[in-house]
FIMARLO-583203 format. One record per residue (C-alpha): x, y, z. Coordinates in nm, 4 decimals. Example, Ala and Ser with C-alpha at 12.3 -4.5 7.8 and 13.67 -1.06 7.14 Angstrom:
BEGIN
+----------+----------+----------+
:        x :        y :        z :
+----------+----------+----------+
:   1.2300 :  -0.4500 :   0.7800 :
:   1.3670 :  -0.1060 :   0.7140 :
+----------+----------+----------+
// end
This chain:
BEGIN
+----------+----------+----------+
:        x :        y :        z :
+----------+----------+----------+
:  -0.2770 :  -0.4203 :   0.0206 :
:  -0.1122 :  -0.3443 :  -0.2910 :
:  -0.3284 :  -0.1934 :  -0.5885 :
:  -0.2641 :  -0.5332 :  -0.8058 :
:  -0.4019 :  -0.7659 :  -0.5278 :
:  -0.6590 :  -0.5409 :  -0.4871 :
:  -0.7670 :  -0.5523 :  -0.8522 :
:  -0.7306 :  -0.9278 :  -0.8002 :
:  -0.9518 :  -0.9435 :  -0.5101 :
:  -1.2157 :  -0.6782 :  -0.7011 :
:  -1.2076 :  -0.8848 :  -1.0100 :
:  -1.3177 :  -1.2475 :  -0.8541 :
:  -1.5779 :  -1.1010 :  -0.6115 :
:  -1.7464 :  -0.9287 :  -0.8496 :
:  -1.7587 :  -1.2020 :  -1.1144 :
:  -1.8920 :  -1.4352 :  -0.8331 :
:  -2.1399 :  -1.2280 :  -0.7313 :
:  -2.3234 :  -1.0921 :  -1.0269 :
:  -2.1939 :  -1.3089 :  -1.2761 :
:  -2.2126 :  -1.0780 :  -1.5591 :
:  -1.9032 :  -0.8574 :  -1.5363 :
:  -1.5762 :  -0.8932 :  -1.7133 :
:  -1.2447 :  -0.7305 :  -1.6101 :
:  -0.9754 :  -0.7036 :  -1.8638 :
:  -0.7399 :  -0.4094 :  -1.8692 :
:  -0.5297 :  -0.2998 :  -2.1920 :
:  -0.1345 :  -0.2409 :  -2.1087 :
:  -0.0160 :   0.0652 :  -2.3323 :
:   0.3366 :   0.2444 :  -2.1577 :
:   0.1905 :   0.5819 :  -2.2659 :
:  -0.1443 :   0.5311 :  -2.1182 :
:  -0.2672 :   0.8525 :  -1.9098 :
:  -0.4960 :   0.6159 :  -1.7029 :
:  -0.4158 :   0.3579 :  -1.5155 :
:  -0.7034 :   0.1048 :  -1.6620 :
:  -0.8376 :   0.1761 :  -1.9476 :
:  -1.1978 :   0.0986 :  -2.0114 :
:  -1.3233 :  -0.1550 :  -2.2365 :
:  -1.5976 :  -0.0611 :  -2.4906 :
:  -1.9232 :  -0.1878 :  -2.5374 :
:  -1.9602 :  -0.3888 :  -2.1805 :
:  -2.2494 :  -0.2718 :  -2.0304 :
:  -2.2062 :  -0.5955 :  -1.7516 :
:  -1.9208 :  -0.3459 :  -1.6203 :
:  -2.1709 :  -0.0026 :  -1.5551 :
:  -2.4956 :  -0.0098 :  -1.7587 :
:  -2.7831 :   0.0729 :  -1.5244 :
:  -2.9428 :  -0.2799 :  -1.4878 :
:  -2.6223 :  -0.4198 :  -1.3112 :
:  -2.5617 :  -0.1155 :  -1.1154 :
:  -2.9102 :  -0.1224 :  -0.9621 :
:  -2.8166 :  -0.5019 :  -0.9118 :
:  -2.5629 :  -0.3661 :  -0.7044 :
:  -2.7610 :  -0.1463 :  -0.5200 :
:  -2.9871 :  -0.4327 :  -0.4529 :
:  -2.7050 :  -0.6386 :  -0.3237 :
:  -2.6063 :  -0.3606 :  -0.0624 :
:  -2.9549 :  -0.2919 :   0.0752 :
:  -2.9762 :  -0.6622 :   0.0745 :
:  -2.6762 :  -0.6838 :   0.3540 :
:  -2.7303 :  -0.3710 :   0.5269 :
:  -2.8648 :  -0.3827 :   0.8822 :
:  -2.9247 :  -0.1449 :   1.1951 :
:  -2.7666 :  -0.3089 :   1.4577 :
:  -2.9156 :  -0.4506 :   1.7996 :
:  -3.2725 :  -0.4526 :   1.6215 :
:  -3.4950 :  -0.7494 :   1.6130 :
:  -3.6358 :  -0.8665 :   1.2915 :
:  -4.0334 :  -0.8881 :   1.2743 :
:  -3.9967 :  -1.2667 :   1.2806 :
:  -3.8737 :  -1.3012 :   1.6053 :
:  -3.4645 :  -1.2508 :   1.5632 :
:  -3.3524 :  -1.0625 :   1.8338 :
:  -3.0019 :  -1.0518 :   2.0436 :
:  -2.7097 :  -0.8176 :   2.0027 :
:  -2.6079 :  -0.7430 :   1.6774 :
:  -2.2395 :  -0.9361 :   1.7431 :
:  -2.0439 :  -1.0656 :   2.0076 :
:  -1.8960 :  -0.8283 :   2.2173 :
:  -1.6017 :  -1.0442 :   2.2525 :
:  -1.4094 :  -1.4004 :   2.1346 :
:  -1.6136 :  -1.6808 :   2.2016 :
:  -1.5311 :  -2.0567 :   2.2247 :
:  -1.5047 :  -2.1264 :   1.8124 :
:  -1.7380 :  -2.4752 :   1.9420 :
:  -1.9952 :  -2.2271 :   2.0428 :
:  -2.2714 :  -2.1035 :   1.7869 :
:  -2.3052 :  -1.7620 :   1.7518 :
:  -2.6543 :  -1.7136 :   1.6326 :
:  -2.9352 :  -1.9769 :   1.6454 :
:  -3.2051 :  -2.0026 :   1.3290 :
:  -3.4941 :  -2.2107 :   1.3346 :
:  -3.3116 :  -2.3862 :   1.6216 :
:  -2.9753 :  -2.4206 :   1.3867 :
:  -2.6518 :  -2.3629 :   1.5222 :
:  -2.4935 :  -2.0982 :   1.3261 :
:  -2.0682 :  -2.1637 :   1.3905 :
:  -1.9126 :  -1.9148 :   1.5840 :
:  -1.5598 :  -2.0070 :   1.4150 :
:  -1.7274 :  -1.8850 :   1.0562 :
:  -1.7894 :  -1.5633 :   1.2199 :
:  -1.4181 :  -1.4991 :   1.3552 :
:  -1.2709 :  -1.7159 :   1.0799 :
:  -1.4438 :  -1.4070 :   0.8277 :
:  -1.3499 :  -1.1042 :   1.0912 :
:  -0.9947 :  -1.2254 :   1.0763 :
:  -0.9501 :  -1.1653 :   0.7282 :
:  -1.0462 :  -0.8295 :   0.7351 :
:  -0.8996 :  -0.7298 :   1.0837 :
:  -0.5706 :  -0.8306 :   0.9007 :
:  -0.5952 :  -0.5922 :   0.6212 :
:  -0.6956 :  -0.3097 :   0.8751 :
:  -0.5780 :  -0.2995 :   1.2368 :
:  -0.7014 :   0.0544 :   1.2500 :
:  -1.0402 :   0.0131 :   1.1469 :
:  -1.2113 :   0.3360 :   1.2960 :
:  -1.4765 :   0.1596 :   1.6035 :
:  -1.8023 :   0.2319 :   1.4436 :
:  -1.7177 :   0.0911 :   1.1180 :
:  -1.5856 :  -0.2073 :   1.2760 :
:  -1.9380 :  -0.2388 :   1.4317 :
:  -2.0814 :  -0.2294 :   1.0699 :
:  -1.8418 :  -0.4611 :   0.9801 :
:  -1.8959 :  -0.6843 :   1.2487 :
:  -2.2754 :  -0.6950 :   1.1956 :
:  -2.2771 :  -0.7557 :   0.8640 :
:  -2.1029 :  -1.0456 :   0.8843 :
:  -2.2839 :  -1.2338 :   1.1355 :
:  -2.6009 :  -1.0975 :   0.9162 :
:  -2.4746 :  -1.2333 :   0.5776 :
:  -2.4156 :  -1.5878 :   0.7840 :
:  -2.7487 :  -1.5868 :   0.9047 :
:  -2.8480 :  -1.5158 :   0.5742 :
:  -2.6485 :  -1.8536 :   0.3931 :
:  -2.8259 :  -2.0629 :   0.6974 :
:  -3.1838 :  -1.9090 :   0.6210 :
:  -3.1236 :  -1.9744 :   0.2371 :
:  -2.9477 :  -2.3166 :   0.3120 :
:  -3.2588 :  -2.4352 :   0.4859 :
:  -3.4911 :  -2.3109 :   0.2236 :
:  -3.2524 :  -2.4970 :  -0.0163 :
:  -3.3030 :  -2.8032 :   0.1214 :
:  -3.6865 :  -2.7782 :   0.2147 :
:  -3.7114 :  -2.7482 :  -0.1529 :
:  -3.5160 :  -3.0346 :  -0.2507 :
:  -3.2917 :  -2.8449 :  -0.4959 :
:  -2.9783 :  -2.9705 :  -0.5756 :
:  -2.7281 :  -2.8785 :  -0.8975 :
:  -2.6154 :  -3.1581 :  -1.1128 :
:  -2.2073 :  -3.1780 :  -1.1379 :
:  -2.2659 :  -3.1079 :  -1.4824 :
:  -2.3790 :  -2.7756 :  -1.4158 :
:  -2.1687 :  -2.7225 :  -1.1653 :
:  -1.8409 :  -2.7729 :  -1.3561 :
:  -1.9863 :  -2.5636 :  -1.6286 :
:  -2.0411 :  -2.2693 :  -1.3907 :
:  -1.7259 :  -2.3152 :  -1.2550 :
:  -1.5396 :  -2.3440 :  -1.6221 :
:  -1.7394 :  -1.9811 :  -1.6772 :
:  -1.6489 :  -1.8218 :  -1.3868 :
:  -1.2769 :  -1.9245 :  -1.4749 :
:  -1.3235 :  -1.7379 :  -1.7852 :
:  -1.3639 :  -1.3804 :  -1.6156 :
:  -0.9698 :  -1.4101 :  -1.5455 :
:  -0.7548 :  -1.3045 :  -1.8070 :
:  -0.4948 :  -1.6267 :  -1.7761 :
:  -0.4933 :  -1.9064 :  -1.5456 :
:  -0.2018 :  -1.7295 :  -1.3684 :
:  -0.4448 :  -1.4264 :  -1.2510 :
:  -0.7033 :  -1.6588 :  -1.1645 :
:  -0.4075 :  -1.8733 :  -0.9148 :
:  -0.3391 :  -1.5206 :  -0.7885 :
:  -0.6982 :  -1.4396 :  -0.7156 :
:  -0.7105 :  -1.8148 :  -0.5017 :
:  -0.3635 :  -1.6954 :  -0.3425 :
:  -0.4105 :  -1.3097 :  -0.2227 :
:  -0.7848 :  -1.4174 :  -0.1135 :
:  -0.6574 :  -1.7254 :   0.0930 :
:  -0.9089 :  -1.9668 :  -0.0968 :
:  -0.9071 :  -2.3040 :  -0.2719 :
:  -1.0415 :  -2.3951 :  -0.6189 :
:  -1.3288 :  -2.6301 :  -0.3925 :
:  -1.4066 :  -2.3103 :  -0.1859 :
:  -1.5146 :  -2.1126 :  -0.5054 :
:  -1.6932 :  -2.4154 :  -0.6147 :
:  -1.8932 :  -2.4506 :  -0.3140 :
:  -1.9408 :  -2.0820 :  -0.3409 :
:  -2.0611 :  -2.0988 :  -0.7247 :
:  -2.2777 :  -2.4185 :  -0.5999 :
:  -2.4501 :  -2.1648 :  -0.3223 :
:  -2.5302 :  -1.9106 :  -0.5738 :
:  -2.6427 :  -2.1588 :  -0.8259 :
:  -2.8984 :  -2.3218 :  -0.5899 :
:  -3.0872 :  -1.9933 :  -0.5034 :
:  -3.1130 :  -1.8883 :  -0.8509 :
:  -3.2934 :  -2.2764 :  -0.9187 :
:  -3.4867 :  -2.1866 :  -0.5588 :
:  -3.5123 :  -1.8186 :  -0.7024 :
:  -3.6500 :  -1.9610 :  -1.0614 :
:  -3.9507 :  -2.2202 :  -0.9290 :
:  -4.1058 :  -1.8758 :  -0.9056 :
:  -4.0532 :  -1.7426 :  -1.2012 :
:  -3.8725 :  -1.4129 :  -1.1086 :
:  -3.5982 :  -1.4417 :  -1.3237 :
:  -3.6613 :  -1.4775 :  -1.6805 :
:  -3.5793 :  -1.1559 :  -1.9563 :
:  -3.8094 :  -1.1285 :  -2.2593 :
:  -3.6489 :  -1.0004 :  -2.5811 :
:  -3.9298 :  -0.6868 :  -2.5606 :
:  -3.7822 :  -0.6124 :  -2.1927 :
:  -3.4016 :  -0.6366 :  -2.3372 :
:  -3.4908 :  -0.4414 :  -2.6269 :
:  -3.6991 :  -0.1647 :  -2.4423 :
:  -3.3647 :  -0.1258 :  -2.1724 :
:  -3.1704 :  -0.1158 :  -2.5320 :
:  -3.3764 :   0.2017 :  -2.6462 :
:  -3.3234 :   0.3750 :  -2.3051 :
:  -2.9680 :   0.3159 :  -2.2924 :
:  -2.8521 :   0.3888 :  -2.6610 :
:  -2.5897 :   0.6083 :  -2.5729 :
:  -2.4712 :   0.3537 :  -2.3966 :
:  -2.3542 :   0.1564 :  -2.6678 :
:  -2.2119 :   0.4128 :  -2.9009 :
:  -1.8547 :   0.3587 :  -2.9341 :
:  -1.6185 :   0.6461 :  -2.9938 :
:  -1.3440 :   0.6628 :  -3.2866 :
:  -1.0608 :   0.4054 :  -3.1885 :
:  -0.7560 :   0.2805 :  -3.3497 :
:  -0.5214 :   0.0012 :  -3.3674 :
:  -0.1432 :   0.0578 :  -3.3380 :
:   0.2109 :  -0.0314 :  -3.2311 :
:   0.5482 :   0.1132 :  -3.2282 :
:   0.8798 :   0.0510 :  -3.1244 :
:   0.9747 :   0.2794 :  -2.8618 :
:   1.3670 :   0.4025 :  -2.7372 :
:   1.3954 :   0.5475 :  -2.3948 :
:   1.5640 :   0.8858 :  -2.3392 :
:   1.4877 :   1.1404 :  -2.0819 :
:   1.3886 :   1.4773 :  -2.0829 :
:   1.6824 :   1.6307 :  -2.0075 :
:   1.9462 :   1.4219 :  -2.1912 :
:   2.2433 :   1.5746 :  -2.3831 :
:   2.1745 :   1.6844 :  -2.7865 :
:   2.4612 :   1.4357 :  -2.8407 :
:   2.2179 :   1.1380 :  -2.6519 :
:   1.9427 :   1.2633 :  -2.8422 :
:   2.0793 :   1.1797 :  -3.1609 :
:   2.2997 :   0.8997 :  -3.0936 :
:   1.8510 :   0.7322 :  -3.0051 :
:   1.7340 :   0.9070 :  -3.3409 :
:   2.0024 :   0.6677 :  -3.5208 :
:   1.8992 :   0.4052 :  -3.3904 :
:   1.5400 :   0.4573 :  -3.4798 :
:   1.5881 :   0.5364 :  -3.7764 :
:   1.8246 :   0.2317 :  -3.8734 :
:   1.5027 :   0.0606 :  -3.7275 :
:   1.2689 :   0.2174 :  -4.0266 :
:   1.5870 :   0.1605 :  -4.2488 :
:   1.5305 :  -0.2547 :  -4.1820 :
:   1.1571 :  -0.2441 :  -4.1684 :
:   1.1265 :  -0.0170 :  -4.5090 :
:   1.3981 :  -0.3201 :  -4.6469 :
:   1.0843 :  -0.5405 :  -4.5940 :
:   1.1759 :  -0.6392 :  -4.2047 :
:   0.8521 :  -0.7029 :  -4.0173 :
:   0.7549 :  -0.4616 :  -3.7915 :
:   0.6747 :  -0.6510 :  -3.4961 :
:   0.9614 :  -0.8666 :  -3.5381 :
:   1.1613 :  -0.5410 :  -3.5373 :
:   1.0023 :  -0.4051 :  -3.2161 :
:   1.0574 :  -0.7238 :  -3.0251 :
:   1.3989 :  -0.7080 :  -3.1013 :
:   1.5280 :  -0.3172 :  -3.0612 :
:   1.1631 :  -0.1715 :  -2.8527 :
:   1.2375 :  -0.0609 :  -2.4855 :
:   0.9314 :  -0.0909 :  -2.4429 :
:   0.6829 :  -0.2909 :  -2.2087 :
:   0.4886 :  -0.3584 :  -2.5398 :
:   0.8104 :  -0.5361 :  -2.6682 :
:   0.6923 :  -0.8419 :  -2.6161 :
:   0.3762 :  -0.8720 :  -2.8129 :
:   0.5431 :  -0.6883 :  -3.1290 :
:   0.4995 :  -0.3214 :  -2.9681 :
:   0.1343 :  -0.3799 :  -3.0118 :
:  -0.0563 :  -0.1523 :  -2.8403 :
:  -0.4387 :  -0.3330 :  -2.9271 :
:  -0.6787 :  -0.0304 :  -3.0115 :
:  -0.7721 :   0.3067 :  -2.8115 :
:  -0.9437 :   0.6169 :  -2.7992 :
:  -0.8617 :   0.9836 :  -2.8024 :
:  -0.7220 :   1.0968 :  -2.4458 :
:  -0.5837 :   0.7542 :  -2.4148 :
:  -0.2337 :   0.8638 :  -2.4850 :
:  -0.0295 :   1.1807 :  -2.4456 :
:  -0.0419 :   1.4664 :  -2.6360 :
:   0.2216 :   1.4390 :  -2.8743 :
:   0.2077 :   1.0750 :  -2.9148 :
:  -0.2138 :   1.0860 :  -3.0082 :
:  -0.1894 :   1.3971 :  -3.2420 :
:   0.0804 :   1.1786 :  -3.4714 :
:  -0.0862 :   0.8432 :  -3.4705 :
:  -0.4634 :   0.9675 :  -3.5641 :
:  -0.3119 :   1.1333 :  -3.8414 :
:  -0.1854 :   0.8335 :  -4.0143 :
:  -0.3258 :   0.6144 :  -4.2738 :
:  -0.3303 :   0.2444 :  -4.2334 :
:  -0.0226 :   0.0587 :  -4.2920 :
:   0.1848 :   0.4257 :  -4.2871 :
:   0.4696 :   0.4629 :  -4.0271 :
:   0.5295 :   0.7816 :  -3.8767 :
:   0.8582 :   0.9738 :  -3.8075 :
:   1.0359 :   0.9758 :  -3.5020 :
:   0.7991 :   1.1072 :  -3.2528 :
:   0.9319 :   1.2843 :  -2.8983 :
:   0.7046 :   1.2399 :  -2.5697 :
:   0.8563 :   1.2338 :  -2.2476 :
:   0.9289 :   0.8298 :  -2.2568 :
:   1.1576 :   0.8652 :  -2.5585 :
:   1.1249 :   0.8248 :  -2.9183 :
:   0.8869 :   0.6273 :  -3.1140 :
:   0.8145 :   0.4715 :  -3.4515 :
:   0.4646 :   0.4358 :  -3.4839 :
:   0.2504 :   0.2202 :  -3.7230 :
:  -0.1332 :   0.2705 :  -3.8203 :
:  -0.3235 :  -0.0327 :  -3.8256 :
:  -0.6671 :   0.0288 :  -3.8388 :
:  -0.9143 :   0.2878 :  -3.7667 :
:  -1.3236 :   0.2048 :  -3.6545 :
:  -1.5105 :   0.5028 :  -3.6620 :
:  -1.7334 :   0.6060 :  -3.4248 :
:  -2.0283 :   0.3870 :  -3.4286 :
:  -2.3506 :   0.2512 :  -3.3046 :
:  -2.3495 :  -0.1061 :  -3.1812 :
:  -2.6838 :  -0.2976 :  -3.2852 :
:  -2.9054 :  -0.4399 :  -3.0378 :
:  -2.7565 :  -0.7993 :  -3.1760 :
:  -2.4422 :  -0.7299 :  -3.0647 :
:  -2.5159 :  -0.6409 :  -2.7233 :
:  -2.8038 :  -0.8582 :  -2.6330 :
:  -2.6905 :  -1.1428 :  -2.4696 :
:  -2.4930 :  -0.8712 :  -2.2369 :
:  -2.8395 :  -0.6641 :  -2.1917 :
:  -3.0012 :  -1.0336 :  -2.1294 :
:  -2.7376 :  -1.1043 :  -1.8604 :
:  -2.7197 :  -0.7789 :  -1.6610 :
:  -3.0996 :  -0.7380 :  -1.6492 :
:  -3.1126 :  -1.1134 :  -1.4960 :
:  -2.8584 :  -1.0383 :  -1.2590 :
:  -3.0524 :  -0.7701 :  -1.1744 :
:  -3.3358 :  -0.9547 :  -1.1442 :
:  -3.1741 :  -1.2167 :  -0.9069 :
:  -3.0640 :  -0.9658 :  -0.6528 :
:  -3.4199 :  -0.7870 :  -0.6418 :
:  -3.5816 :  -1.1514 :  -0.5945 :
:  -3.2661 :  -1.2257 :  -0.3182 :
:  -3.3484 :  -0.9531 :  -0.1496 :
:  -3.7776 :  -1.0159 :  -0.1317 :
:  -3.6815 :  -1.3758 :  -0.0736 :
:  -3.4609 :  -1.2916 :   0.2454 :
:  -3.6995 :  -1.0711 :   0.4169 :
:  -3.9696 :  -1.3353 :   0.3331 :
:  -3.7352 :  -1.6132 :   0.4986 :
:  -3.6205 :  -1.3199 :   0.8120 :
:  -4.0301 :  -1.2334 :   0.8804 :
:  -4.1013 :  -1.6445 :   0.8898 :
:  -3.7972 :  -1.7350 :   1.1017 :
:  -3.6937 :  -1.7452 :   1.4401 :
:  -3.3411 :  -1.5950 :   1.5070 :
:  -3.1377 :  -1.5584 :   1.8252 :
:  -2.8072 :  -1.4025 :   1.8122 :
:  -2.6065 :  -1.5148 :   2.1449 :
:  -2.4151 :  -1.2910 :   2.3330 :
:  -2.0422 :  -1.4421 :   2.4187 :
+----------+----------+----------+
// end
């Protein structure tokens, strides 16, 4: 799997699944890392949705071949195909489809033909354990007579779109994961019924104190370093091209700040001469931090005043122009400007400790069978 459609496949699941997490990624060509991180997010690693995640592990990890104190017992999965009619597990006398099962092994087995055996075992468990899990939920679902109006529904599903950068990334996400737009809103439906099942008892409501105390213990948190907000045009050379190369680029560049200091825009200028992959969007590089960009290229452009272009600057991509927009100095942000986030990652977290009490209520009060093939 390439590292893109992994990203892709990263992105969705975890905006599904904890709902509070947004993945955007700045391009720059003279980036050091390969994503650099946004600031101020604290859905992406503050504490509260990390422990959610923690939660949502422990919540799907089971020994296998062991029987559950409510009665589940049976091997942990089938030792071999079975007839996709068959079920594969039984709970509370419900079939649980055997064609789920192998439908969900397939798509890993194709990613990984050499899965090592005793992971595969994991793998293979956990499946069949998260699908008992939907059934158990699904009956406590409908015991409770819960059910999510369309209107909700379409206005989860319209936020959950929004995690995607551009409808394209979001098609791509549907593509490289082999779903449809009806299978994501079934799955957005799911979650949004146990958080209504979740909510009659009252487990998952934040008070401002609780957001503000998690605020306090996680200041450092949400101190944001110097940044800066630039663009340039950029002219490739390499590193070991002839003097006479060299400055047959530098005349270009500089009949580039000739133009621009005749009143040419910048960014019209850079769309039209840049080599860059910043060309585009006016050589506009959005802002960064220190260590964000080589050497030579950072100790020019922090240096500079806003507005002020700099002089033809040599890294190993070529030669740039560089223009100062604007500078933000490092800063606190106020508990206003972060609190819906704080609000959001300490529910989520909430939901997946009050998943996770729910299910082994539901396991201890159920009987499950898992059938051998």
């Amino acid at each position: 799997m390439d590292s893109y459609r992994k990203q892709i496949l990263i992105l969705g699941a975890f905006a599904l699944a904890l709902s509070g997490m947004s993945a955007c990624e700045k391009e720059t060509p003279l980036s050091q890392q390969s994503v650099q991180p946004q600031k101020g997010q604290p859905a992406a690693q503050s504490p509260a949705v990390k422990s959610s995640e923690e939660a949502g592990a422990n919540s799907s990890a089971e020994t296998a071949g062991q029987a559950s104190p409510g009665g589940e017992a049976g091997p942990a999965f089938p030792s071999r195909p079975v007839d996709p009619a068959a079920a594969i597990a039984t709970v509370n006398g419900k079939d649980v489809s055997g064609a789920k099962y192998y439908q969900e092994l397939n798509k890993i087995m194709r990613h990984g033909s050499n899965i090592p055996e005793d992971r595969l075992v994991r793998i293979r468990n956990n499946i069949l354990k998260r699908l008992i899990e939907v059934e158990l939920v699904g009956q406590a679902i409908t015991e409770s007579n819960i059910k999510v109006s369309k209107g909700d529904l379409d206005k989860a599903f319209q936020t959950y779109r929004k995690r995607f950068k551009s409808d394209a990334q979001f098609e791509n996400y549907l593509k490289h994961g082999k779903l449809t737009e009806g299978q994501v809103r079934t799955r957005i439906e799911e979650k949004k019924s146990l958080e209504k099942l979740i909510e009659k008892q009252g487990t998952l409501s934040v008070s401002k104190d609780e957001a503000q105390a998690f605020y306090e213990k996680n200041k450092a948190f949400y101190r944001e370093k110097e940044s800066i907000h630039a663009r340039h045009i950029l002219l490739k050379i390499g590193k070991e091209a002839r003097k006479s190369e060299e400055q047959k680029v530098l005349a270009r560049l500089v009949a580039a700040l000739a133009e621009i200091n005749s009143g040419g825009d910048f960014a019209d200028v850079a769309r039209r001469h840049s080599e860059g992959p910043t060309a585009p969007k006016g050589g506009d590089l959005g802002f960064f931090g220190r260590g964000q960009m080589v050497k030579a290229f950072e100790d020019v452009v922090f240096a500079l005043e806003p507005n002020a272009i700099s002089e033809p600057v040599r890294t190993r991509f070529g030669y740039h122009l560089i223009q100062l927009l604007a500078k933000k100095p490092e800063h606190q942000r106020l508990f206003e400007e972060v609190e819906e986030q704080i609000f959001e990652s300490l529910r989520n977290k909430k939901f997946f400790q009050s998943r996770r009490k729910l299910l082994e209520k539901l396991r201890k009060e159920a009987k499950i069978v898992r059938h051998t093939s």
